[in-house]
N, CA, C and O atoms as a Tripos MOL2 file, in Angstrom:
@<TRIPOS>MOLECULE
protein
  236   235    59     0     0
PROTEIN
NO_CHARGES

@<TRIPOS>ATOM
      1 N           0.8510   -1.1730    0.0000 N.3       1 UNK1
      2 CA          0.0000    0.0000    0.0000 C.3       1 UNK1
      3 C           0.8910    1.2280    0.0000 C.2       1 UNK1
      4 O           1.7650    1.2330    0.8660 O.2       1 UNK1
      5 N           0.8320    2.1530   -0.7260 N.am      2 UNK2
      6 CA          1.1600    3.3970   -0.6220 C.3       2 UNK2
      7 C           0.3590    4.7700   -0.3960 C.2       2 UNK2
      8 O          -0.8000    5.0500   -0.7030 O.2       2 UNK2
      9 N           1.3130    5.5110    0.2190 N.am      3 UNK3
     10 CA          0.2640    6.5250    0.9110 C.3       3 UNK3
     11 C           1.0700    7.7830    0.4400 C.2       3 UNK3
     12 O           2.2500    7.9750    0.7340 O.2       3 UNK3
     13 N           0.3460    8.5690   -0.2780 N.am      4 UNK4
     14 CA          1.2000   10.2370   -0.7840 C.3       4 UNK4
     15 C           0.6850   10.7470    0.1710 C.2       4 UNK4
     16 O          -0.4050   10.6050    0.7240 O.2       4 UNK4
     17 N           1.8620   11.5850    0.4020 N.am      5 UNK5
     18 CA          2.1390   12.3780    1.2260 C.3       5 UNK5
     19 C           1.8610   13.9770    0.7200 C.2       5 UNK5
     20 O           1.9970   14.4740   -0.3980 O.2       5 UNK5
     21 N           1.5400   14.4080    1.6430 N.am      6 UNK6
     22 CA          0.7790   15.8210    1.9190 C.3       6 UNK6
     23 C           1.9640   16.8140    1.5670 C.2       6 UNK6
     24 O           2.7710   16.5100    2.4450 O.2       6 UNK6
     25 N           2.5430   17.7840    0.8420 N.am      7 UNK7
     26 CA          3.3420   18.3340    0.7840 C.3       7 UNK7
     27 C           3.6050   19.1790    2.2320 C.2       7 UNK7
     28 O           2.5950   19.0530    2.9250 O.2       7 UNK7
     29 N           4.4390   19.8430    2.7830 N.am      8 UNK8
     30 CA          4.6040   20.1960    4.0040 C.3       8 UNK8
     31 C           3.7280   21.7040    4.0960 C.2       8 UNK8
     32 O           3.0890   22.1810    5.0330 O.2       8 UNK8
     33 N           4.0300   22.3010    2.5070 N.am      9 UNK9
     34 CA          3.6720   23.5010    2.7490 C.3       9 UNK9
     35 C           2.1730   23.7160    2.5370 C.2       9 UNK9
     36 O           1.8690   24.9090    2.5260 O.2       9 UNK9
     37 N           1.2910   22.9740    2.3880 N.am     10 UNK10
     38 CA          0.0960   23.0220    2.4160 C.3      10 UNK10
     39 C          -0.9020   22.3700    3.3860 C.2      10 UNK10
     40 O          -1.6660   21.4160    3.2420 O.2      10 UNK10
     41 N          -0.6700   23.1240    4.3390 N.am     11 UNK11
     42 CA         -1.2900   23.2430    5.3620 C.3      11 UNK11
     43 C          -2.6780   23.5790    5.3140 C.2      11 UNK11
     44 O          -2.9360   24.7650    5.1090 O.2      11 UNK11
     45 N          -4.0500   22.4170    5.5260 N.am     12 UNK12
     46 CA         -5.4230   22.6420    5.6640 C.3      12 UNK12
     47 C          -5.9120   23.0690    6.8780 C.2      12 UNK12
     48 O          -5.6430   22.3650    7.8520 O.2      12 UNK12
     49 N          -6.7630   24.3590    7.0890 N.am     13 UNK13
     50 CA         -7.3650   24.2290    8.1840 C.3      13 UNK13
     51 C          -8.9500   24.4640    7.8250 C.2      13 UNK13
     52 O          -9.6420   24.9470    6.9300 O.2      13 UNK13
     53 N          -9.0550   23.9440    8.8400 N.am     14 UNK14
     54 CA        -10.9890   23.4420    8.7880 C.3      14 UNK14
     55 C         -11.3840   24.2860    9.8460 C.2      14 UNK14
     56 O         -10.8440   23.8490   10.8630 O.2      14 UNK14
     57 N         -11.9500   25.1160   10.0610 N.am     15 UNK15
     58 CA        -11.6640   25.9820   11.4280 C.3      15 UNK15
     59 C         -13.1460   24.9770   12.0600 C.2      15 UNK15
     60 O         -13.1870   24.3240   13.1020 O.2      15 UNK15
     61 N         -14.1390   25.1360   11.1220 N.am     16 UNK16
     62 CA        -15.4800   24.5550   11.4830 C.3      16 UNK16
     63 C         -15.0790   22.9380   12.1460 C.2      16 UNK16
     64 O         -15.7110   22.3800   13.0430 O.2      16 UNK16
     65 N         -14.2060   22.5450   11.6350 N.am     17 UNK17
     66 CA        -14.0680   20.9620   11.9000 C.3      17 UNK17
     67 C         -13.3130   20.9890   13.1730 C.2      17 UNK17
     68 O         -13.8660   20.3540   14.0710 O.2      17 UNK17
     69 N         -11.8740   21.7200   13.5760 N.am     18 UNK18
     70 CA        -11.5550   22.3090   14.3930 C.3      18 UNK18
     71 C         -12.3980   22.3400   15.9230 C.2      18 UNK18
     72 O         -12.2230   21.6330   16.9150 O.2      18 UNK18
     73 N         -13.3430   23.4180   15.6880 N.am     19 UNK19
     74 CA        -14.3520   23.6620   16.9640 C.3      19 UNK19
     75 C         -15.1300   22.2460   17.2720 C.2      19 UNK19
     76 O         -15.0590   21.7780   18.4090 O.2      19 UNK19
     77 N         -15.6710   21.7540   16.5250 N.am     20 UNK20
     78 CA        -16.4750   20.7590   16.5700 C.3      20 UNK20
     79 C         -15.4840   19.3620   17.2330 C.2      20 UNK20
     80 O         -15.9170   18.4910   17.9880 O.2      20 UNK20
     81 N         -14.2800   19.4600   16.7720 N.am     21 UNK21
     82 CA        -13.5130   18.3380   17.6470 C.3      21 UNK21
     83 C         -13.1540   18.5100   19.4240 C.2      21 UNK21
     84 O         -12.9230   17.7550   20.3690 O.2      21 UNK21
     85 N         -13.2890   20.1530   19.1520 N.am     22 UNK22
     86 CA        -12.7180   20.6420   20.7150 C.3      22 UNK22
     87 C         -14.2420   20.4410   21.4290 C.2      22 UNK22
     88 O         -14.1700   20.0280   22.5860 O.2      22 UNK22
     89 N         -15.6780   20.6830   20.8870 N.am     23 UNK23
     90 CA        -16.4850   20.8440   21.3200 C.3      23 UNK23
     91 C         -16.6460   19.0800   22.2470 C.2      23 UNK23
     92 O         -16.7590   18.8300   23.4470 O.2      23 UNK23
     93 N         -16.5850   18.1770   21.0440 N.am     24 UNK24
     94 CA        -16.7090   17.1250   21.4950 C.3      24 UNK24
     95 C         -15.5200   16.3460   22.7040 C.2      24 UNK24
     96 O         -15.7870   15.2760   23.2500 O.2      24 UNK24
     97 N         -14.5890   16.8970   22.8860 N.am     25 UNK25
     98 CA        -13.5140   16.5130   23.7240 C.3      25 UNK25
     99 C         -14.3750   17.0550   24.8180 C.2      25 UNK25
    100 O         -14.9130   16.2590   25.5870 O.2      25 UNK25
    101 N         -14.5200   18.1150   24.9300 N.am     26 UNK26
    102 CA        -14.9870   19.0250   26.0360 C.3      26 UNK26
    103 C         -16.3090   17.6970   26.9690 C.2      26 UNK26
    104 O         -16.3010   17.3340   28.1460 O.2      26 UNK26
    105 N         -17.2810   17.2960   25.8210 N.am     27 UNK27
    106 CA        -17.9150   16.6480   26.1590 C.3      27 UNK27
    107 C         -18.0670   15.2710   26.8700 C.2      27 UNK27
    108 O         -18.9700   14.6610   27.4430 O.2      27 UNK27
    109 N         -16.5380   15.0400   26.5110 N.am     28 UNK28
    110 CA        -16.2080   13.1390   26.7880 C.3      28 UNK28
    111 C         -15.3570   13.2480   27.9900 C.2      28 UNK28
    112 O         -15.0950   12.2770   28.6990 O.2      28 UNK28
    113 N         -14.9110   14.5030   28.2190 N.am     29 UNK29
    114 CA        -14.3600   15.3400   29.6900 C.3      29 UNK29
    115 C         -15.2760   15.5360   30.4600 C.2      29 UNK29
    116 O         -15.0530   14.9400   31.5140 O.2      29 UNK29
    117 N         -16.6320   16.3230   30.4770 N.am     30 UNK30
    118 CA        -17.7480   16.2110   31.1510 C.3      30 UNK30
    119 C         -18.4370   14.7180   31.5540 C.2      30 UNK30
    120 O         -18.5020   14.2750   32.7010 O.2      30 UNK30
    121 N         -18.8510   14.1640   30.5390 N.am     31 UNK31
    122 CA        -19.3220   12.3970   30.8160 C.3      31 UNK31
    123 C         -18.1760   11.8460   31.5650 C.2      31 UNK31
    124 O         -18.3620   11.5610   32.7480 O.2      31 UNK31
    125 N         -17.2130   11.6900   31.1230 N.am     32 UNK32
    126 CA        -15.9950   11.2070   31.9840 C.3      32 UNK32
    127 C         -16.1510   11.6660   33.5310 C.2      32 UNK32
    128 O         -16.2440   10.7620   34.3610 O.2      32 UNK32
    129 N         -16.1780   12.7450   33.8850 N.am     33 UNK33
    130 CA        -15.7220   13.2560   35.0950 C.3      33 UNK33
    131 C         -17.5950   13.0680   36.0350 C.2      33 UNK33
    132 O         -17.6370   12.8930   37.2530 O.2      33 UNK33
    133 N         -18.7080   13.1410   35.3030 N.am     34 UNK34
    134 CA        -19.9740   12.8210   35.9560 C.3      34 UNK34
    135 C         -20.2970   11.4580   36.9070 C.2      34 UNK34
    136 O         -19.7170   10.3940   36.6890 O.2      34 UNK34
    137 N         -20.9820   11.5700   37.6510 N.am     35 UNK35
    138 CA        -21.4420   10.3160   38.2570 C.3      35 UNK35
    139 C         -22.5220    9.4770   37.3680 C.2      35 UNK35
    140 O         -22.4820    8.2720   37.1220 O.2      35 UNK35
    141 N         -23.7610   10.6840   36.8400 N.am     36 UNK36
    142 CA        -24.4550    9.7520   36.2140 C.3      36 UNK36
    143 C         -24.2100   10.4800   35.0980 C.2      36 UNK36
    144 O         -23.2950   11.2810   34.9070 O.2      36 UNK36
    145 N         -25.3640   10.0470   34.1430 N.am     37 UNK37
    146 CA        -25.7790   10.5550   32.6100 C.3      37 UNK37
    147 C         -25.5750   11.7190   32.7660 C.2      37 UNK37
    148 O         -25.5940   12.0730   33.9450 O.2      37 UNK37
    149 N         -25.3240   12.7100   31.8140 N.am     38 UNK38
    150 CA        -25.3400   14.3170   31.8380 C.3      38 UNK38
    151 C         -26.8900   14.6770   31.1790 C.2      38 UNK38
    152 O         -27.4770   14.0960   30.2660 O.2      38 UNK38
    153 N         -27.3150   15.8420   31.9860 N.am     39 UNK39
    154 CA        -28.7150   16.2000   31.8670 C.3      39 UNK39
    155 C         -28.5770   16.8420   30.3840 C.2      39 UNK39
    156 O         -27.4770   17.1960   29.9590 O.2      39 UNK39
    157 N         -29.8300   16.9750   29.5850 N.am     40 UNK40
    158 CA        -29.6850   18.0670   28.2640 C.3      40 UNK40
    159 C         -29.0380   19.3490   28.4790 C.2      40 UNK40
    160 O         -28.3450   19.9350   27.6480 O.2      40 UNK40
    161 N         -29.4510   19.9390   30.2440 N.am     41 UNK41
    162 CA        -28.8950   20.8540   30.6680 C.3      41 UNK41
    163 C         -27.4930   21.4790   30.6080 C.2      41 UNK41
    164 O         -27.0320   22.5930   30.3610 O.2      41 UNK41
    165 N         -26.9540   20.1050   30.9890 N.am     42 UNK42
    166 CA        -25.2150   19.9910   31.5640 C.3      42 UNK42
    167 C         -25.0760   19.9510   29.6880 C.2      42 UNK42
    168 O         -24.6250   20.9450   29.1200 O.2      42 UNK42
    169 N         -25.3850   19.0670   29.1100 N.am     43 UNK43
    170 CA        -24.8420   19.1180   27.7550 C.3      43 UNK43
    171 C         -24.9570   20.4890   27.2430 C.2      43 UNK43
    172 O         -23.8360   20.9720   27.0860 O.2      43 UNK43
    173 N         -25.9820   21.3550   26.9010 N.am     44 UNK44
    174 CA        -25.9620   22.5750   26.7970 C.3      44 UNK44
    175 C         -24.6690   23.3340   27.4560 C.2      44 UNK44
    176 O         -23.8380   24.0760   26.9330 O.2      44 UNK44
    177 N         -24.7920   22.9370   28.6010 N.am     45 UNK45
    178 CA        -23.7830   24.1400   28.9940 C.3      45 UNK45
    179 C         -22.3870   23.9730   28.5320 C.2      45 UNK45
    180 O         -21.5260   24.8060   28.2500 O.2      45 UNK45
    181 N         -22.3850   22.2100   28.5270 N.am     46 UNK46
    182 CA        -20.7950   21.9920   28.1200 C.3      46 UNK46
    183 C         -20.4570   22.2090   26.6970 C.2      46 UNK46
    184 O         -19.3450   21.9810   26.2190 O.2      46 UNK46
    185 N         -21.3290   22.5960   26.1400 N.am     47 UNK47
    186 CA        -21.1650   22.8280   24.6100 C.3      47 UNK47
    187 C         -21.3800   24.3940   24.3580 C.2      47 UNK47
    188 O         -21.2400   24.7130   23.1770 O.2      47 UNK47
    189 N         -21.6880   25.4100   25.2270 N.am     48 UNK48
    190 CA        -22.3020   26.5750   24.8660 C.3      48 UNK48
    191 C         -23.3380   27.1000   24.3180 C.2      48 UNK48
    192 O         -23.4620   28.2310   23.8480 O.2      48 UNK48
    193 N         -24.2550   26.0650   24.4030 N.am     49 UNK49
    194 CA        -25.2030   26.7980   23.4040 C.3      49 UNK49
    195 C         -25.8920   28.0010   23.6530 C.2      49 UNK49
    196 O         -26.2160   28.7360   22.7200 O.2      49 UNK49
    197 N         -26.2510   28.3820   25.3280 N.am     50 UNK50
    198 CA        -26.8370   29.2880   25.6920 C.3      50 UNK50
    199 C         -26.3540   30.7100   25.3390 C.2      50 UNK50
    200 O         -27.0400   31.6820   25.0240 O.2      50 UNK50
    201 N         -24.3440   30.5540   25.5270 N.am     51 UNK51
    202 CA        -23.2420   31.4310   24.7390 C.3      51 UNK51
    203 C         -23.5760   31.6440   23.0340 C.2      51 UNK51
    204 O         -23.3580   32.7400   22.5190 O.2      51 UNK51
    205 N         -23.9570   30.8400   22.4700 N.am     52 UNK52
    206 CA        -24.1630   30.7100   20.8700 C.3      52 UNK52
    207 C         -25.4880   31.5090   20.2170 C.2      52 UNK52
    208 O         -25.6550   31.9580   19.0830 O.2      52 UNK52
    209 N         -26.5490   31.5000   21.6510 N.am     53 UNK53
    210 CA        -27.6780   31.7970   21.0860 C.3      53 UNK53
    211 C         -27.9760   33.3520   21.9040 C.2      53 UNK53
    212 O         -29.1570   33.6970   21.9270 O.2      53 UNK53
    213 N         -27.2280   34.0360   22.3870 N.am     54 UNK54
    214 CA        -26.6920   35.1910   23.0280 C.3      54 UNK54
    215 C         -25.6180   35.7930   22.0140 C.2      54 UNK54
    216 O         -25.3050   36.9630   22.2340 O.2      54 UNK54
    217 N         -25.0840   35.2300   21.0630 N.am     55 UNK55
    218 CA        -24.1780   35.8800   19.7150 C.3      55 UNK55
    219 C         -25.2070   36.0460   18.8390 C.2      55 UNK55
    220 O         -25.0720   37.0470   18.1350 O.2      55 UNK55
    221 N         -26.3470   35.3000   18.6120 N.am     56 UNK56
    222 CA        -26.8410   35.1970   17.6010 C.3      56 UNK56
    223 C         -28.0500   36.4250   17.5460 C.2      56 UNK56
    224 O         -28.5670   36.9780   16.5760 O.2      56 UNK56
    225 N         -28.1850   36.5330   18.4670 N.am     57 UNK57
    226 CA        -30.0600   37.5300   18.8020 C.3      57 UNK57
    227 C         -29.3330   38.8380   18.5650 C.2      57 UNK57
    228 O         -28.2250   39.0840   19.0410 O.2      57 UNK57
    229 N         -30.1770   39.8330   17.6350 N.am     58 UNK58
    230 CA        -29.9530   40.9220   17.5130 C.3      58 UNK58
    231 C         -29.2150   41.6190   18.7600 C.2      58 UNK58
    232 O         -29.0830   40.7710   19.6420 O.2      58 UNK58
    233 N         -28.7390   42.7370   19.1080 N.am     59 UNK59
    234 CA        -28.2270   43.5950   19.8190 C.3      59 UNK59
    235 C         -29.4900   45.0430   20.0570 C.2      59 UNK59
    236 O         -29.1870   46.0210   20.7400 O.2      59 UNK59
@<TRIPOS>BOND
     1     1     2 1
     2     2     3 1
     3     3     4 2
     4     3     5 am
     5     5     6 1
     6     6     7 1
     7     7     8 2
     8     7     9 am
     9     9    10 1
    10    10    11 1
    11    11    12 2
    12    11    13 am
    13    13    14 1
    14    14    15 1
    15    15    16 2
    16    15    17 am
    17    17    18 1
    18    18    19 1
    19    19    20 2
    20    19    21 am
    21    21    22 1
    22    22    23 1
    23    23    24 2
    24    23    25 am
    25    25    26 1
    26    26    27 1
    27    27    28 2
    28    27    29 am
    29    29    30 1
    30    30    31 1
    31    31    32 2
    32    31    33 am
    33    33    34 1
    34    34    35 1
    35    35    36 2
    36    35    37 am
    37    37    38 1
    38    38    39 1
    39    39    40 2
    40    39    41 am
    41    41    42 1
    42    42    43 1
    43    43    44 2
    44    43    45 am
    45    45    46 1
    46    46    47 1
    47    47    48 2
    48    47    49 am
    49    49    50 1
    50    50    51 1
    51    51    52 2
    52    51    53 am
    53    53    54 1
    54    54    55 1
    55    55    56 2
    56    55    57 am
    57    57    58 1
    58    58    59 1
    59    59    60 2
    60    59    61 am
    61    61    62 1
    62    62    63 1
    63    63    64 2
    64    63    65 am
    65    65    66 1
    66    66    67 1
    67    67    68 2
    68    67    69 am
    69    69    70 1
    70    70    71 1
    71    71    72 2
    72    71    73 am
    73    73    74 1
    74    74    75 1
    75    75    76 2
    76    75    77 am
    77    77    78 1
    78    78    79 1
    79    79    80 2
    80    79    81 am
    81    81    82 1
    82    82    83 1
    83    83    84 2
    84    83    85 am
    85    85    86 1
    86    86    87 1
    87    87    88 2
    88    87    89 am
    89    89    90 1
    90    90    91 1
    91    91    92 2
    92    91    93 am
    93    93    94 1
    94    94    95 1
    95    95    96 2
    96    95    97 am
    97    97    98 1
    98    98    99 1
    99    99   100 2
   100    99   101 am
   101   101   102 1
   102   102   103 1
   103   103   104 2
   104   103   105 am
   105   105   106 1
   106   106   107 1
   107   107   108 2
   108   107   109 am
   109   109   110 1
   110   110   111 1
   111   111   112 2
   112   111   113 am
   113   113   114 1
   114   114   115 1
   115   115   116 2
   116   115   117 am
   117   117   118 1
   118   118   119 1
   119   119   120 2
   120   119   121 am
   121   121   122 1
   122   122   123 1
   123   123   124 2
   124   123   125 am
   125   125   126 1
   126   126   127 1
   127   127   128 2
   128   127   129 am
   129   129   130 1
   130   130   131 1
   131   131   132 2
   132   131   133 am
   133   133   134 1
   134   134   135 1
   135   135   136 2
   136   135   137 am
   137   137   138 1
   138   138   139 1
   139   139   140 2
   140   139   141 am
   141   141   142 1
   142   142   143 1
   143   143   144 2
   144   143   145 am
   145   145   146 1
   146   146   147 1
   147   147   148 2
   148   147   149 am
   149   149   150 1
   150   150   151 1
   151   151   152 2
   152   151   153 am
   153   153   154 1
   154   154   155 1
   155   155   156 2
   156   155   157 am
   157   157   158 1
   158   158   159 1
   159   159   160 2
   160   159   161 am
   161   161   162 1
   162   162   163 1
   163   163   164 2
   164   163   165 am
   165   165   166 1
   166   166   167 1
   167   167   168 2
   168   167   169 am
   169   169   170 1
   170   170   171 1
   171   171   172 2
   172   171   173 am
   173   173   174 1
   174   174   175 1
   175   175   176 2
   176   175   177 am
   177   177   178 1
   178   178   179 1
   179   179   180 2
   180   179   181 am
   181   181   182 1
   182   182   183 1
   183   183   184 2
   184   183   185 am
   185   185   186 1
   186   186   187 1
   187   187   188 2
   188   187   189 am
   189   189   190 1
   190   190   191 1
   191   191   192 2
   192   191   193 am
   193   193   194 1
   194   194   195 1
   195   195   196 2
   196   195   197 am
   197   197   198 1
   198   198   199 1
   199   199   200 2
   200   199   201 am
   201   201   202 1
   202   202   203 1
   203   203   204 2
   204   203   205 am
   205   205   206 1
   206   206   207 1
   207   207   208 2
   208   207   209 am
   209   209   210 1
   210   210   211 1
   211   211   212 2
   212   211   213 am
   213   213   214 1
   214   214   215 1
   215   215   216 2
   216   215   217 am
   217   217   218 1
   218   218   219 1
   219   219   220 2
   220   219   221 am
   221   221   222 1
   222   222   223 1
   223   223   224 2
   224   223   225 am
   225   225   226 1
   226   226   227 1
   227   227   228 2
   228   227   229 am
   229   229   230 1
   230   230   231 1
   231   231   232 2
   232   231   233 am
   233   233   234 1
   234   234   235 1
   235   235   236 2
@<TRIPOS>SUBSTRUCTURE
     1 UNK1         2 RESIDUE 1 A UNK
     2 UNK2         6 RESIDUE 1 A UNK
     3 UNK3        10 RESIDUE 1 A UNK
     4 UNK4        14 RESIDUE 1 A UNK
     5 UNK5        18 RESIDUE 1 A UNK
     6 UNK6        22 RESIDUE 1 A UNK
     7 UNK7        26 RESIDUE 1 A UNK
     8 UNK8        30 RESIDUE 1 A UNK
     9 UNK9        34 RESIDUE 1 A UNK
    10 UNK10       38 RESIDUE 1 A UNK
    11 UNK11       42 RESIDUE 1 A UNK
    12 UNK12       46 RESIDUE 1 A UNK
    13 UNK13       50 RESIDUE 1 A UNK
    14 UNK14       54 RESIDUE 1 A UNK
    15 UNK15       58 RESIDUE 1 A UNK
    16 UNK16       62 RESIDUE 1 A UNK
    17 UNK17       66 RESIDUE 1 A UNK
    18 UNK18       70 RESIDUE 1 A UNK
    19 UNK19       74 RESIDUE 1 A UNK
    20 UNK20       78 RESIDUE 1 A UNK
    21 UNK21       82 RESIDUE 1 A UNK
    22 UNK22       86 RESIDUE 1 A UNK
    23 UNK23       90 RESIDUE 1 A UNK
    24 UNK24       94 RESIDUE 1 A UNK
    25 UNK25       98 RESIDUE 1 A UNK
    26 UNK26      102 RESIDUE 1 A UNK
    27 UNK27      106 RESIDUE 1 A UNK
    28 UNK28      110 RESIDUE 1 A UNK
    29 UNK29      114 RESIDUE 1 A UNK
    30 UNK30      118 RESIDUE 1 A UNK
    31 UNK31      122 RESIDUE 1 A UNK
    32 UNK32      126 RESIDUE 1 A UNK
    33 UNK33      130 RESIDUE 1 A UNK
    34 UNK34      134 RESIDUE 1 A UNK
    35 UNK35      138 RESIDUE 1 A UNK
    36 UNK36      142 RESIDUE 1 A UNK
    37 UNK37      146 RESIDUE 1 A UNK
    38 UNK38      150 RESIDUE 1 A UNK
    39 UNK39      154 RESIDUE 1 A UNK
    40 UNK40      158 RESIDUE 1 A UNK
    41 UNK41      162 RESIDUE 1 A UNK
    42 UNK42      166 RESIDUE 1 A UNK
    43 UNK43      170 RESIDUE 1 A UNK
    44 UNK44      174 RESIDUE 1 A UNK
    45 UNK45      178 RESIDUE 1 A UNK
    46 UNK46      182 RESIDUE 1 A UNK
    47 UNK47      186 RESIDUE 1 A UNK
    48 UNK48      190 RESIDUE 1 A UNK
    49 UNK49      194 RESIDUE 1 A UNK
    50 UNK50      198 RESIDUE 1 A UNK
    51 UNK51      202 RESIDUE 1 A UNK
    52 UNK52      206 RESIDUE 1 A UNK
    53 UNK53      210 RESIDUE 1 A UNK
    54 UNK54      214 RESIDUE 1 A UNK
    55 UNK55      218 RESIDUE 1 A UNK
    56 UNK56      222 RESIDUE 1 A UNK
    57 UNK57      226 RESIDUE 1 A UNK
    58 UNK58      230 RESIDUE 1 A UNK
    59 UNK59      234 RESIDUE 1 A UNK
């Protein structure tokens, strides 16, 4: 099997793919560290959404 290689100087960033990996770490850090299930609540918070939907509403 051969595998080409990525030239060095072309560097991809995904910024969207990025957040979404940190989002989910964040999450398996929360479940990890809980006693039980995490509420929709706790998931909300560990993900920001309440932060997301406070960027989003007019000013």
């Amino acid at each position: 099997m051969h595998v080409a290689a990525m030239p060095s100087k072309a560097a991809v960033h995904d910024h969207v793919a990025l957040a979404e990996i940190e989002l989910c770490g964040d999450l398996i850090i929360a479940a990890s560290a809980a006693d039980e299930r995490l509420t929709a609540d706790r998931i909300d918070e560990v993900l920001r959404v309440a932060d997301e939907r406070q960027a989003a509403e007019p000013s």
